[in-house]
Each structure stands twice: as C-alpha cells, then as structure tokens.
N, C-alpha and C positions, 0 to 999 in steps of 0.2 A: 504494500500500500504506500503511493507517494506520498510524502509531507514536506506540505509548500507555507511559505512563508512570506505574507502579504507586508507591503511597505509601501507608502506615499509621500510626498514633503510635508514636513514636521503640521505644520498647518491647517493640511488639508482638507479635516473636520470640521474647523472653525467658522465656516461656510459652506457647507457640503452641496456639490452640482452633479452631475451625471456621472464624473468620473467616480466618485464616491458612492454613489447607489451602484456602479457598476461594480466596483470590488465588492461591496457590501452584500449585491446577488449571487455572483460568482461564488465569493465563500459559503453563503448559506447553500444552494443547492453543489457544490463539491463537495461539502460534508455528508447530502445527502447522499453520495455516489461514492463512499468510501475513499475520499479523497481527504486526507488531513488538512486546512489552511488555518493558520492560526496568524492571525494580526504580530507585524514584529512590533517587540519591546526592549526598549535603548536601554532599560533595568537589567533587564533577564534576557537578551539577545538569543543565547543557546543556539548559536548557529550549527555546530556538528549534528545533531537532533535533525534537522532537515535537510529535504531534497533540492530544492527549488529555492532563489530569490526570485519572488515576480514584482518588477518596481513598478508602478503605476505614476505616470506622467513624466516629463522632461524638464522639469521646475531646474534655473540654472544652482550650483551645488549638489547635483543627485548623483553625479559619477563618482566621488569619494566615497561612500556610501556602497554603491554596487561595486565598485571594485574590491572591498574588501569582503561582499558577500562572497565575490568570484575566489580571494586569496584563499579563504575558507575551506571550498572544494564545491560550494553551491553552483548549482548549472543558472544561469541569469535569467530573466525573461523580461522585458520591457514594455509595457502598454503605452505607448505614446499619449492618445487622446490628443492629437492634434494634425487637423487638413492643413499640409503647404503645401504650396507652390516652386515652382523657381522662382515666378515674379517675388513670391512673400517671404523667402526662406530669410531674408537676411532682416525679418523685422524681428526675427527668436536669435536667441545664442546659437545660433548654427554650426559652427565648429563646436561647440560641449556637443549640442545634441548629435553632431555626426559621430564624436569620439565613444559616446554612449550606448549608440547603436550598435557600434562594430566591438564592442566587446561585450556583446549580451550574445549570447548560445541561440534566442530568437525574439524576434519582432513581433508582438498579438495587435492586429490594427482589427478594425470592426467592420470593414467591407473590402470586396474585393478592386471598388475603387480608391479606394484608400492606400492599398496595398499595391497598386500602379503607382503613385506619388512617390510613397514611402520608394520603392525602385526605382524611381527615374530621379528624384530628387538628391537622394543620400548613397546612391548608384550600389543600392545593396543586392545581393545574391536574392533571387526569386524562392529560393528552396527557404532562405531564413526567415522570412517575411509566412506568418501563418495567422488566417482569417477566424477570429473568433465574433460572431454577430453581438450585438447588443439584443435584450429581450425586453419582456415584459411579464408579471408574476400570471399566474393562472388566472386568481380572482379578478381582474381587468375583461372576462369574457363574461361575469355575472353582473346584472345589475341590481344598482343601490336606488331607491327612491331617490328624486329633488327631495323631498319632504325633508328629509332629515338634514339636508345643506341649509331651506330656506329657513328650520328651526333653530341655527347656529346664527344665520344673519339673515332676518327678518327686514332688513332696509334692503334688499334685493330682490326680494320677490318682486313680482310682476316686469320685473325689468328684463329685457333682452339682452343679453351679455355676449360675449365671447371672452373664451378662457386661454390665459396666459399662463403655463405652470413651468416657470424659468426665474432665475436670481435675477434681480434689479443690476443692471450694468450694460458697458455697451457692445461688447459681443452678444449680448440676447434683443438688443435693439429695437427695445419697447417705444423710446423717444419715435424713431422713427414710423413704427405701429400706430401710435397716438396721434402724429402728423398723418397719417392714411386714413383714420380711419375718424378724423374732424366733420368730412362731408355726410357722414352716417346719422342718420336724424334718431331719436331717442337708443341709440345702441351704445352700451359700454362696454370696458374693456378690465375684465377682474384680473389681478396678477393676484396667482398665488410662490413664494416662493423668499428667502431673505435678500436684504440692501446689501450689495455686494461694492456698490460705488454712490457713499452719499451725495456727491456734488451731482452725479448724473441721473438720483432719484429725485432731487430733486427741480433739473429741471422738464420732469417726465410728470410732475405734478402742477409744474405750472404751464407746461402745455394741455394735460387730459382732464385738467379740473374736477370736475368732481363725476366725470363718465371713464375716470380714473378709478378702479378702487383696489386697494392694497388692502391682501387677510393675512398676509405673512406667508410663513410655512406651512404645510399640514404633513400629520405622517404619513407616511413612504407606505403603499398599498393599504390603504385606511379605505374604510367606508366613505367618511366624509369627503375622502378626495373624489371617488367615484361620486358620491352624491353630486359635487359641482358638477362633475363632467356632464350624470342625467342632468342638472339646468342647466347647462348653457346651452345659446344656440352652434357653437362651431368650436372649435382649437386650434388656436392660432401662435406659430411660432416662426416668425420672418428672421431670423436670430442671421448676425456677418458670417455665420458658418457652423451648419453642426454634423455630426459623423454615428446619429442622425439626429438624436435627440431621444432619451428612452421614455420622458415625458409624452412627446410624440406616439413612439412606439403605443405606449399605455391608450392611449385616447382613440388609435387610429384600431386598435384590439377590441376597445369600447363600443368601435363604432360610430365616432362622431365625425361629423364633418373637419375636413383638415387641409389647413393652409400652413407651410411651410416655407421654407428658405431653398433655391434650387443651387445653393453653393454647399457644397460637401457630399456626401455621399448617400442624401435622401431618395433620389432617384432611384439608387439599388432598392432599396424597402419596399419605398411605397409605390413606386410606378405608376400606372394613369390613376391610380384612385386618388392623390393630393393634390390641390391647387400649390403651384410653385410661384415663389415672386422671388423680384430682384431685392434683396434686404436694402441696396444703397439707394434704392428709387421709391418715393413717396408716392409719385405714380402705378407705379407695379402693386405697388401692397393697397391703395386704394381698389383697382378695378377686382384684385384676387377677394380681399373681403365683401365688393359686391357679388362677386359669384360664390362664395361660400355660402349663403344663402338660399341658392339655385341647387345647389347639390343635394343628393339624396345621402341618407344613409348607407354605407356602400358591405352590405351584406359578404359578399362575396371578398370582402378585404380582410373580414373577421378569420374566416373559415383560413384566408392561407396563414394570416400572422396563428391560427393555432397550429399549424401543422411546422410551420419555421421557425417564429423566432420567441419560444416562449426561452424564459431562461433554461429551463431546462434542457432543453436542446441544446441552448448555446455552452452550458456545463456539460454535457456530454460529449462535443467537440472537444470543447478547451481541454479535458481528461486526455483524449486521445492525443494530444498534442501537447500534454506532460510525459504521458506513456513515451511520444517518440523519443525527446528529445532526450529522456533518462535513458533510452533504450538505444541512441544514437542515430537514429532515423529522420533523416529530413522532413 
C-alpha cells in the first residue's frame, strides 16, 4: 500500500480556492482506495515512513522544500494548478518553476490541454506530464431545496440571482462580471466565497451596489451550498483563467445553467453544454449572461460528469499513477 504525503505553501489554508479543495478531495477518496495521504507536518515530518512527496502549486520558495523530500528517497510529484502560456510565462518565476518541474519524478496537470502547455512551455518529456481531472463529490447529483438557502437569507428570496462560488480577487474577475452584467434589469449577482484582495473587493462593491451581494464562504459539499445553487437562476464564473474550476464542475453536475471563462482548459469539460466568454471583455460577458437565460437545463451534461469526473474516478486515476511511478513506469 503506497503512503503519500501531501504538502502546499505554508499559507495555503489561510484562504482556501480550488487548489485546496483539490488536495482536500484527492486525500479523502485515496484513503478510501487504500491509498495512505496524510497532510505533511514541519513538527513530525517522518519522511522515511512515506512513499511519495506530492507538492501542490508552484508558490516561488517550494523547491527547497521538494528537494529535500527528493534527498530523503521520496519519489516527487508536482501539481502545478497553473495555465501558461509562452506569451504569460515570464509574469511567474519561471526559471524556479522550470527548475521544479524537472526535478519532480512527475507533472499531475488537470486536463489534457493543460498538459500540451505544461510540454511546449517548460519543453518537458510527454511521458512525465500525467492527467489527473478535477471532480466533483457524488452529492452534487442530489438535490437540496431553495427552501432551506432562502431560510438562511431571507433578503433574497424573490430575487433573480446568478451565483458566483469563487474568492473575491482579480483572477476570479467579478469586477468585470459586475461591469457585464449593469445592463440586466432586476438581476443580481451573489458571491459566495472569502476576500482574497481587499482593495479589489472593494471596488467590486462600488461598482455592483447592492445587486452585489456577499454571504462569504459556505462549507465545501454542504446542503446549503446546493440549496443556493437550487435558487439561483445560472452559475456564473468569467474568472482571467481556470483549469477548470471545481466550483464549476459542482454546478455544471447540478445541472445549472453555466457560463464560464473560455481561457484555460474549460472546453475539455464542458464542451457545447457552457456558454464561454472572453473574461477581458465587458462585452462578451454581457451578451453570455443574456443567453444564460435562454439555456435549458442540460440533462445530458449531468449523466457524463457522472460517468467522468466524479472524484472518485479522478482518485482512481491518480492511484494508478502512484502505482506507476513507484513501480517505474511512465
């Protein structure tokens, strides 16, 4: 039985966004598949005990770190959580992140266009580069009453919303959402999710005034989250770039209507069933939210996200591609 050992920059938690729900998944159904992960501790490290360092993101300082997991005898594994480009590479520390990649045993990126960048960008070997998807829990295919959202906040009923479930800042690009979505006559826009950049939440409240409305966080496969999702009318995530968004995922499992960002790797997922807009264009994300309206339920989107990308699936993958790389197999 392998035993992996999860690690992220010190921080990480202190704001948790996709990446962190994603290790957070990952762990809980690996354990259910006889796969040990246990969260590393800078207390009790116990590195000889494990199989695997799997580092989660490219934060600059993480190669000191994973290189002494490597000095250890741990086989490395890297999650990036991050779409470049060539035009974009040099807005990240790009020499760390190249140096980091090439001394990791292998690359886990979340789609197979992903794993085209990560190749042409950081010109890595195709065999080291391995696709593990992002998911969504089971309960995201059952539904929760509104009833039980509108009993928690009662100043929303009757109101039309569209739902936002992403951290306040401006890679999730609500400011610009709020500028789109101005010409929409009685329609708001709920963010559920933490202030990840005070100066940029605030001026995202004094653009969407009060067809703004912030509930904060809720917990991670909660009733209540589902309950928003039964009220709102659509789910909307125009974000500068996501690889795909697991909030997404969840909504689009749900069944709601879904507007997206067509920068990063949301096209692999969701296919003709999402409206895509340009996140940098006020215009794109206006006409996209008038057609989110127009959309139907898309039945037929539910049925494949159960068959592909629940988590569990994506933990039986990622197993197999512990199994290799302990076993030396590309």
């Amino acid at each position: 039985m392998s035993k992996v050992l999860y690690c992220a920059y010190p921080w990480a938690f202190d704001c948790p966004g996709g990446g962190e729900r994603q290790l957070t998944a990952w762990r809980s159904h690996l354990n259910q598949l006889d796969i040990t992960v246990n969260p590393f501790n800078q207390w009790e490290p116990n590195f000889e005990w494990y199989d695997i360092f799997h580092f989660f993101s490219v934060m600059p300082g993480s190669i000191q770190l994973c290189e002494y997991a490597k000095s250890k005898g741990l086989k490395l594994l890297v999650s990036p959580n991050l779409w470049v480009t060539e035009d974009t590479k040099m807005l990240y520390p790009h020499d760390e992140i190249d140096k980091l990649l090439r001394i990791a045993d292998a690359v886990i990126v979340n789609s197979l266009l992903e794993a085209d960048q990560f190749s042409m960008v950081y010109r890595l070997p195709t065999e080291k580069i391995h696709v593990a998807y992002n998911g969504y829990e089971s309960s995201f295919l059952d539904t929760v009453s509104a009833a039980l959202f509108y009993e928690r906040y009662p100043s929303i009923e009757g109101k039309t919303f569209l739902l936002n479930v992403a951290n306040i800042e401006p890679r999730k690009n609500q400011l610009m959402l709020l500028r789109g979505a101005q010409e929409l006559t009685n329609v708001y826009i709920v963010n559920v999710g933490f202030v990840r950049d005070e100066i940029y939440a605030l001026e995202c409240r004094n653009v969407g005034k009060d067809k703004f409305i912030e509930l904060g966080p809720l917990p991670y496969d909660s009733d209540i989250l589902r309950s928003a999702l039964s009220a709102a009318a659509g789910f909307v995530m125009p974000s500068m770039i996501e690889t795909p968004s697991i909030a997404a995922l969840e909504a689009a499992a749900y069944g709601k209507r879904l507007l997206i960002t067509r920068i990063g790797s949301t096209t692999e997922y969701f296919g003709s069933a999402a409206i895509y807009v340009d996140p940098t264009s006020t215009h794109s994300i206006a006409k996209g939210l008038d057609e989110i309206f127009s959309c139907n339920r898309n039945h037929t989107l539910v049925s494949e996200f159960a068959r592909k990308f629940s988590w569990t699936a994506s933990a039986i993958s990622l197993k197999a591609t512990y199994t290799n790389i302990l076993d030396g197999v590309s």
